[in-house]
C-alpha positions as CSV (number, residue, x, y, z in Angstrom):
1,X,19.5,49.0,-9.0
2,X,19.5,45.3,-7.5
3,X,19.9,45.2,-3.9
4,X,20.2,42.6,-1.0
5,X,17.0,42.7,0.2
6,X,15.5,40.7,3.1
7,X,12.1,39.5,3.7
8,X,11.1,38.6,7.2
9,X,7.8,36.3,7.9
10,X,6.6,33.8,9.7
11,X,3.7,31.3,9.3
12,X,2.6,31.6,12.9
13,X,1.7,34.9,12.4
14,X,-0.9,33.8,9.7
15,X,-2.4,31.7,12.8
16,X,-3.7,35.0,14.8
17,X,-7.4,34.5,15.1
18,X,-9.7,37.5,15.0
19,X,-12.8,35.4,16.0
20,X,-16.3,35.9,14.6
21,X,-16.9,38.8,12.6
22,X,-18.4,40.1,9.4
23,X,-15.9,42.8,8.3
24,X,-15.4,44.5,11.6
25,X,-18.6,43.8,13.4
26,X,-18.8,41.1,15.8
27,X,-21.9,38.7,14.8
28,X,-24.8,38.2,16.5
29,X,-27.9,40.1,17.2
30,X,-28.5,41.9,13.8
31,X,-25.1,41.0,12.4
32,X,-25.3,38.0,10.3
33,X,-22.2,35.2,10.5
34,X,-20.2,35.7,7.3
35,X,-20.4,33.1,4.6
36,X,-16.7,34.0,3.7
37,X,-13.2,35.4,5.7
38,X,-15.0,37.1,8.0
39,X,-12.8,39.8,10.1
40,X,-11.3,42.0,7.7
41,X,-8.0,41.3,9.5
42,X,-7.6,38.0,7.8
43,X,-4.4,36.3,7.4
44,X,-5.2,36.1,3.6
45,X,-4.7,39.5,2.6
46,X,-0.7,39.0,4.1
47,X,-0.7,35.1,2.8
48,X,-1.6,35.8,-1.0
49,X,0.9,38.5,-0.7
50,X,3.5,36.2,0.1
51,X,1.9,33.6,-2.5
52,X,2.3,35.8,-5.2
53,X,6.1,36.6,-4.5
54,X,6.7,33.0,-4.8
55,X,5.0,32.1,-7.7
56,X,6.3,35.1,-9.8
57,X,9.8,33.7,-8.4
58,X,11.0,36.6,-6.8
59,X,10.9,35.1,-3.3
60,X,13.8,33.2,-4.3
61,X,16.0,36.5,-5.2
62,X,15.4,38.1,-2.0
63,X,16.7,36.9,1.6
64,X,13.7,35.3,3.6
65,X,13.9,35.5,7.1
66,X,12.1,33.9,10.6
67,X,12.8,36.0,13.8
68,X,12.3,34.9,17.2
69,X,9.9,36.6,19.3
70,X,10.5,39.6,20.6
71,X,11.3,39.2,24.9
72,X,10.0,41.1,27.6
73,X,12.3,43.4,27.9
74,X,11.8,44.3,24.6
75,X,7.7,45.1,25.0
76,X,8.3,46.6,28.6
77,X,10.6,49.5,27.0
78,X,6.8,50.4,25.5
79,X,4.6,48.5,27.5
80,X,3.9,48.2,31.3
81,X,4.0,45.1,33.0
82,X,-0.1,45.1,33.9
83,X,-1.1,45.9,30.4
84,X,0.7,42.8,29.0
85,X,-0.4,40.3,31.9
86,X,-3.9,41.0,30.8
87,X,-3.5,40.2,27.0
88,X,-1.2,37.2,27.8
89,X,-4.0,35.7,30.0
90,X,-6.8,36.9,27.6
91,X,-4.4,34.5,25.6
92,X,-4.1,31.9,27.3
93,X,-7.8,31.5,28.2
94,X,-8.6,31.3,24.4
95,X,-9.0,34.7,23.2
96,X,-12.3,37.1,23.5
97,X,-11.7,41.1,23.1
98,X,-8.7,43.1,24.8
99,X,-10.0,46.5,23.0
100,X,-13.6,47.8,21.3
101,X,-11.2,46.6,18.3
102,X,-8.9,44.2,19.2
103,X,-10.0,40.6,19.1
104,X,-7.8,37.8,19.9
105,X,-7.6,34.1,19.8
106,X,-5.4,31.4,22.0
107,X,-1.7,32.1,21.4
108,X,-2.0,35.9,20.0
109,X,0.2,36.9,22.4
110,X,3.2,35.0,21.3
111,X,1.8,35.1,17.9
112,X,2.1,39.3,18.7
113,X,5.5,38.7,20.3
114,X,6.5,37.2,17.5
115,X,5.1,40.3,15.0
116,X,7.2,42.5,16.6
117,X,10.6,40.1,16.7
118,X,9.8,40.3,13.2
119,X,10.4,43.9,12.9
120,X,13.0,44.1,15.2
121,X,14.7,41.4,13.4
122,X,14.6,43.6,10.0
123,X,15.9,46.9,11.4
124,X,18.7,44.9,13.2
125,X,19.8,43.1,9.8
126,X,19.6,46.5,7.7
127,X,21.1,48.5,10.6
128,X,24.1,45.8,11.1
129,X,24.5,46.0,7.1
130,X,23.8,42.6,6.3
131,X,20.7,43.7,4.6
132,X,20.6,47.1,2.3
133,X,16.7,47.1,3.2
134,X,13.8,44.9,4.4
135,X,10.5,44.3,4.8
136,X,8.6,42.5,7.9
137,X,5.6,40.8,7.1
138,X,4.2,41.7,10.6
139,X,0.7,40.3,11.7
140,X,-1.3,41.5,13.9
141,X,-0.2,45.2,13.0
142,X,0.6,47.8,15.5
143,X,0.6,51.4,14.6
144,X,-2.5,51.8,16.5
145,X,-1.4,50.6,20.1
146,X,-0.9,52.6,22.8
147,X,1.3,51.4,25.5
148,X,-1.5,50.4,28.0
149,X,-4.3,50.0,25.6
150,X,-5.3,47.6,21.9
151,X,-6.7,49.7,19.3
152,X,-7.8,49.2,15.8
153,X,-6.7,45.4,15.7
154,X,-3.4,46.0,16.9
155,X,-1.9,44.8,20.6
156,X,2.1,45.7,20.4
157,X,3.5,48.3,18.8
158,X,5.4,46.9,16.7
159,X,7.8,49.5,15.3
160,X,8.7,51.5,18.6
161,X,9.4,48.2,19.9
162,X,12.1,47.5,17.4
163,X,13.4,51.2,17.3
164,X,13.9,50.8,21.3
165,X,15.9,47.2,20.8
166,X,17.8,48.9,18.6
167,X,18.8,51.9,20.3
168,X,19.5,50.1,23.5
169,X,21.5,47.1,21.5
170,X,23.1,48.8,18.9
171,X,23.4,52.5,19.9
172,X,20.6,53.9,17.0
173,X,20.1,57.7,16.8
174,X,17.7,59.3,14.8
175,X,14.8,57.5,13.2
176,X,12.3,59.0,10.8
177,X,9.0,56.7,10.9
178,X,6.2,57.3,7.9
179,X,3.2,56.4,8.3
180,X,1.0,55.8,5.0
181,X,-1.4,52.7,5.9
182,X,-4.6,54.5,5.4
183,X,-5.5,55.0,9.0
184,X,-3.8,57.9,11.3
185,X,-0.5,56.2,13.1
186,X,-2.0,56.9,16.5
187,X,-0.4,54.7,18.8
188,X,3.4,56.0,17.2
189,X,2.6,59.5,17.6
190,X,1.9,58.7,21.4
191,X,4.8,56.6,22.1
192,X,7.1,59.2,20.8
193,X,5.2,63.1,21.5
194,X,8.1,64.2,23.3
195,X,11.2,62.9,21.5
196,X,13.2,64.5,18.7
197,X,14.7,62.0,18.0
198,X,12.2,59.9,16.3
199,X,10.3,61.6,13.4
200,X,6.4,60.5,12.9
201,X,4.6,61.5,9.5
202,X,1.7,60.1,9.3
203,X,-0.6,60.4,5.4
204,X,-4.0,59.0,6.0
205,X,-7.5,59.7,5.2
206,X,-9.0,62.7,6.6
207,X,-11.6,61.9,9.5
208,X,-11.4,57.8,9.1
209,X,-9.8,56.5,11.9
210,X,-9.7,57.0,15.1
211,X,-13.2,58.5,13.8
212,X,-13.0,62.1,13.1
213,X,-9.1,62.9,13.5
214,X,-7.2,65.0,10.8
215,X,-4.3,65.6,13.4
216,X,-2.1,68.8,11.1
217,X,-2.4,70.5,14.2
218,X,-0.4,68.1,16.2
219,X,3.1,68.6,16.3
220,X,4.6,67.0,19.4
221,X,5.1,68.8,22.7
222,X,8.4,69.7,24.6
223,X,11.1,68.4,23.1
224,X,9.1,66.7,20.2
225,X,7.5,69.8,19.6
226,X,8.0,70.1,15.6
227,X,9.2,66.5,15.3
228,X,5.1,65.0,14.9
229,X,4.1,65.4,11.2
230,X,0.2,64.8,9.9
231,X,-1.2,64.8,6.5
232,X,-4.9,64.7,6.3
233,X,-6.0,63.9,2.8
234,X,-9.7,64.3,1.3
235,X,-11.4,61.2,0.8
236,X,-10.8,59.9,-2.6
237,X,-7.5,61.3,-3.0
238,X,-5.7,59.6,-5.3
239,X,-2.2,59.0,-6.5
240,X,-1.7,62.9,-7.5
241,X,-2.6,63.5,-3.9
242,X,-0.3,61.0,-2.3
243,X,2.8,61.9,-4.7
244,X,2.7,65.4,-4.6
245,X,2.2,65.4,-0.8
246,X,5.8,63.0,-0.8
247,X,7.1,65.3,-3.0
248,X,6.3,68.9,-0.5
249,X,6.1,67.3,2.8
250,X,7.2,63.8,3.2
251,X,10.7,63.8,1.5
252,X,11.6,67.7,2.5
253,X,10.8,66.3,6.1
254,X,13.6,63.9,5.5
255,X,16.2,66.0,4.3
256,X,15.4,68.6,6.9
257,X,15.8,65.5,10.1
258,X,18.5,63.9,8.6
259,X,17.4,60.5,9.9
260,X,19.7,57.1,10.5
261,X,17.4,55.2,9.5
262,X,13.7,54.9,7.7
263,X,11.1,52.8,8.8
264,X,7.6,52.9,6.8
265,X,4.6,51.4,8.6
266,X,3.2,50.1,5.4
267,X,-0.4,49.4,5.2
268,X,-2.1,49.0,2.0
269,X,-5.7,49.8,2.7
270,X,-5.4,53.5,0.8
271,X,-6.1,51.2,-2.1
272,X,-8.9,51.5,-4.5
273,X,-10.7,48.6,-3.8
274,X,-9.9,48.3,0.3
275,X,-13.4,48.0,2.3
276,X,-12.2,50.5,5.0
277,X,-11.1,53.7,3.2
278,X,-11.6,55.4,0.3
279,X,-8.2,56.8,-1.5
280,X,-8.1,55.3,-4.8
281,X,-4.3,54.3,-4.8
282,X,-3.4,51.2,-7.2
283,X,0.0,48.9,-7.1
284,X,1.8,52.0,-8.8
285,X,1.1,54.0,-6.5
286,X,2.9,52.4,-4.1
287,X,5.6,51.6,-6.0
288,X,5.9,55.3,-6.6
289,X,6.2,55.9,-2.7
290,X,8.5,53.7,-2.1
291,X,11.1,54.9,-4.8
292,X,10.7,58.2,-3.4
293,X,11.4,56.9,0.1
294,X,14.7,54.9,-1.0
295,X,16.1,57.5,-3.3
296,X,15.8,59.9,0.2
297,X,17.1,56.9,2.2
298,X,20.8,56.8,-0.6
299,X,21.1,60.1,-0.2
300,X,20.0,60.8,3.9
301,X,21.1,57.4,5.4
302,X,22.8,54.3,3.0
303,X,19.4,53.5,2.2
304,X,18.8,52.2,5.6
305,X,15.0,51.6,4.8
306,X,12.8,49.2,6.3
307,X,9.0,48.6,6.1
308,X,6.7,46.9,8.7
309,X,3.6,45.5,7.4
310,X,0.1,47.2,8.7
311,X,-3.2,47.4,7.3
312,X,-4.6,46.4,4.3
313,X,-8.1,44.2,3.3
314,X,-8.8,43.9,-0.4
315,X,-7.6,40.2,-0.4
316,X,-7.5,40.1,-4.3
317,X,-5.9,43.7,-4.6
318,X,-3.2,43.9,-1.6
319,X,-0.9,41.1,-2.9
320,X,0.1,43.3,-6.2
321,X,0.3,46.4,-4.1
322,X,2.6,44.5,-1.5
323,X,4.5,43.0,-4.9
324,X,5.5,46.3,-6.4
325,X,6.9,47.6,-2.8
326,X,8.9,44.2,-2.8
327,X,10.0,44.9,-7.0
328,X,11.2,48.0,-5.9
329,X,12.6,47.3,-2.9
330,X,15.1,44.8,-4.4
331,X,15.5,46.4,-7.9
332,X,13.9,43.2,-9.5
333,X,10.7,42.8,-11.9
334,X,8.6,40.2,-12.1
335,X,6.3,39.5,-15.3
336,X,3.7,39.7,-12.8
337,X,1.2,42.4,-14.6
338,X,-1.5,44.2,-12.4
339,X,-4.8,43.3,-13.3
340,X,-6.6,46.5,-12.1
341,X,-4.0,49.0,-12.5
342,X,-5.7,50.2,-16.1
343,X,-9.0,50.7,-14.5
344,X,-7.8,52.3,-10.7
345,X,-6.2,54.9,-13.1
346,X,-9.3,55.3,-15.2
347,X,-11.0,56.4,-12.0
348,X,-8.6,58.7,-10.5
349,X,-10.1,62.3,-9.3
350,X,-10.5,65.1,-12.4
351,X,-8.0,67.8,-12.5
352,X,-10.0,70.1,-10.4
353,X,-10.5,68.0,-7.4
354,X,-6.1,67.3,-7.3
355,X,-5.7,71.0,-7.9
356,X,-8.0,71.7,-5.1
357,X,-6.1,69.2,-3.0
358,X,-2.3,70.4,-3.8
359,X,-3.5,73.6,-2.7
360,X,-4.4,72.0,0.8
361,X,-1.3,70.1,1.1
362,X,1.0,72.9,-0.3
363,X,-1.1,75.1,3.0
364,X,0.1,72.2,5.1
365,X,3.9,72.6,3.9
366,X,4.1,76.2,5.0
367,X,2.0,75.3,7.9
368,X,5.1,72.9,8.7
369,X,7.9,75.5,7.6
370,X,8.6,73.5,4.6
């Protein structure tokens, strides 16, 4: 099914610096200064993403988008005042480290600002219905943020940002947030503990990061108690372990909230070849996921469905993942063919280990009364 389908970016965004680094570490001492991208939160992972839509030509069947930044009314609904003075003049006096890992350059505030305009932009188009769905092409992330502090290369939570705008501007109820970039959606669980009417789910990699968390214990408090959902999965996963746990916990979740909207923080980095996980998903995967997500947002909400762009750090790999979300996003295929899909699927986990692993997540949807 073809739909209208916008896709918001901006270049500026590709202009957020992340200083001197080999992968995550900052160089010096023993760390030697990379011969190549350096931080693994590089522009080029989102930039080749884009790249590819265009040169497979379905940029030019979708609606692209610029935003303007987001205000400060928008960030203080999230953010206190104190927290953002000290990144803006970080900022303005050229950059250095806001967070153990949160590096910044001169402009990544407004470069952040205009991240999560981005965002906002999208959920307002889809919730106004001049968009059936969208995707922002958000950078630097923000799933990890808390409201006073930078985590995990992210300075403004990007999502809760927009789902405030939008409730205060347009009156939105219920929102239903899934989480599937790799690492645990921290900084969105914290924003919204004690509200019932946001959803959080978050899928990520047992243990990865923050270092050590699973999280199935956490389910909100007061009245979000029941409204915070976790999915730990084993290391190595795979795509039977990501489908089945859509299938048992993601999508009965849905149907049980009955959401307005959907918003997916979208991060690529479960896949097979990312440097800072280890989940084995390929561009099917994902594409999988996302049909799941859209067939429960036509029957739960008009398929109100929007995805915000998170993680993610294969730079050859990330730009077919991000291409099959669009292709199904919009109902559209490309002859774009995936180069590694044959071989991820050669190396999914044996029988045993996703057996093993639906028993665990089938634990997890009793756990959650589903």
């Amino acid at each position: 099914m073809k739909r209208t389908t916008g896709f918001f970016f901006d270049e500026r965004c590709f202009w957020h610096s992340t200083g001197l680094h080999a992968t995550t570490l900052p160089v010096g001492g023993w760390v030697q200064p990379p011969s190549g991208a350096g931080h693994a939160e590089s522009p080029e992972t989102k930039r080749r993403m884009k790249n590819l839509m265009d040169v497979s030509g379905l940029s030019r069947q979708l609606k692209l988008l610029s935003a303007e930044l987001a205000d400060e009314e928008d960030l203080l609904r999230i953010h206190p005042a104190h927290y953002l003075q000290r990144f803006k003049q970080l900022s303005d006096n050229g950059g250095g480290m806001l967070g153990e890992e949160a590096p910044l350059g001169p402009g990544s505030y407004e470069i952040a600002k205009l991240s999560a305009g981005l965002a906002c932009a999208a959920v307002e188009a889809v919730l106004k219905g001049e968009l059936d769905n969208a995707y922002s092409l958000s950078r630097p992330p923000g799933h990890h943020c808390l409201p006073d502090q930078s985590m995990g290369f992210c300075f403004l939570a990007n999502i809760p940002i927009a789902i405030e705008r939008a409730k205060d501007r347009l009156g939105l109820g219920k929102v239903a947030v899934i989480d599937w970039d790799v690492h645990h959606g921290n900084g969105t669980q914290h924003i919204y503990w004690q509200r019932d009417d946001v959803l959080t789910i978050s899928l990520h990699q047992d243990g990865c990061f923050p270092a050590g968390y699973a999280g199935e214990q956490d389910r909100g408090e007061g009245a979000g108690a029941g409204y915070n959902i976790n999915i730990p999965l084993l290391a190595g996963a795979g795509d039977d372990g990501y489908q089945y746990a859509m299938q048992q916990i993601v999508i009965p979740a849905l149907e049980q909230f009955k959401p307005e909207m959907i918003i997916i923080a979208c991060g690529y980095d479960a896949n097979a070849i990312d440097p800072l996980a280890r989940m084995q998903l390929h561009s099917d995967s994902f594409r999988a996921m996302t049909a799941q997500v859209q067939s429960a947002a036509d029957r739960l909400c008009g398929g109100k469905l929007v995805m915000v762009h998170e993680g993610g750090y294969a730079e050859a790999y990330v730009p077919f993942c991000g291409l099959a979300v669009m292709e199904e996003l919009s109902g559209i295929r490309t002859e774009v063919q995936d180069p590694m899909l044959e071989f991820i699927q050669q190396q999914q986990p044996r029988e045993a280990f996703n057996q093993f692993q639906r028993a665990a997540i089938d634990q997890l949807a009793r756990q959650f009364n589903l």
